[in-house]
N, C-alpha and C positions, 0 to 999 in steps of 0.2 A: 240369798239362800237362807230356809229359815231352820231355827236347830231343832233336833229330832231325840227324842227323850230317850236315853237310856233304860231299860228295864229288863233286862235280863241279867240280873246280878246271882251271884255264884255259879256261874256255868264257864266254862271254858271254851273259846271257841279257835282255840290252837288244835291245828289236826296233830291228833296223835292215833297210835297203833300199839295196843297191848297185844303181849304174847304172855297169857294167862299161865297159871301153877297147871288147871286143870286142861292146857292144851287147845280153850279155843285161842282163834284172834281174835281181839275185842276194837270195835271202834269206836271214839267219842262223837260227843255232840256235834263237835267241830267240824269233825272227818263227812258225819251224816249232812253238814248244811250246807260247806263249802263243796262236797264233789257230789253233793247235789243224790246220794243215795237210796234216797226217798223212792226213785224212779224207777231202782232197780230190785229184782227177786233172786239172783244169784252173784257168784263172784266165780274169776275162775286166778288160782294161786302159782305165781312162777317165784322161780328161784337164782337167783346169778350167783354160783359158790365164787367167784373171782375178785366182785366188790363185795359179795356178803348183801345183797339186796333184797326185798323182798319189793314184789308186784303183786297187787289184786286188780285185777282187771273185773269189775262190774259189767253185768251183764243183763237180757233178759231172757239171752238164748240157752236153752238146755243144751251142752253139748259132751263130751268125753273129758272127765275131772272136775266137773264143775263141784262147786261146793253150795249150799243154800246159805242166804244172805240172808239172817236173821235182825230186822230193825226191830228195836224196842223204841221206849218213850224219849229214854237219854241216852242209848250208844245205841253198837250195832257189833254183832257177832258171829264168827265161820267157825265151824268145826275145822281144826288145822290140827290133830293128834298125828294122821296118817303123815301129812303133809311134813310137822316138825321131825318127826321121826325117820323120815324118808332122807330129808336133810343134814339128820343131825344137830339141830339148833336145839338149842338145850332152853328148858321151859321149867326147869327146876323149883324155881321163883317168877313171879311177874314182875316184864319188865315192861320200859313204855319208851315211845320210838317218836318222834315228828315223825311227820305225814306230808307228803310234797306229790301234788299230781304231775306226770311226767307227759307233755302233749302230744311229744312225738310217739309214745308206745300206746296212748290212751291209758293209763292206769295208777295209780298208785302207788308211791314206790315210800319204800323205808328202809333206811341202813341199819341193819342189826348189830355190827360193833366195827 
């Protein structure tokens, strides 16, 4: 096996999930390469108030809640104002979450506290 050169230095490729001051969800580089988001044009956002979870389930289907999946050059970002406020998760400040895809639900999941 021959070795393969590093170059991607200062980036991060740990998924994580911001939950912004201004109410979007943001997501990093890592989030975009590892679940492969690239692929997709929507998300659609669930909520488990019991573990305090949040899902983004990627998508491409337009359907009832969906949110549009904004990919830039280094992250990736949902409009979630409705969504935090719906829940109550307080966005006060930005905070930042690991990111772990969940197989069996297909989606995304991150524990907010």
């Amino acid at each position: 096996m021959a070795f393969e050169r590093f170059i991607q230095t200062g980036k991060s490729y740990k998924p994580k999930i911001s939950i912004r001051a201004n109410g979007q969800i943001g997501l990093n580089q890592g989030s975009i390469e590892k679940f492969k988001l690239n692929k997709y044009k929507y998300a659609v956002l669930f909520f488990d108030r019991e573990t305090k979870r949040i899902g983004i389930k990627p998508t491409n289907t337009e359907e009832e809640g969906i949110c549009k999946l904004q990919i830039r050059k280094s992250n990736a970002a949902i409009s979630g104002k409705a969504f935090l406020d719906y829940y109550s998760i307080d966005y006060s400040k930005t905070k930042r979450y690991e990111a772990v895809w969940d197989e069996k639900e297909k989606m995304i999941i991150c524990v907010i506290e």
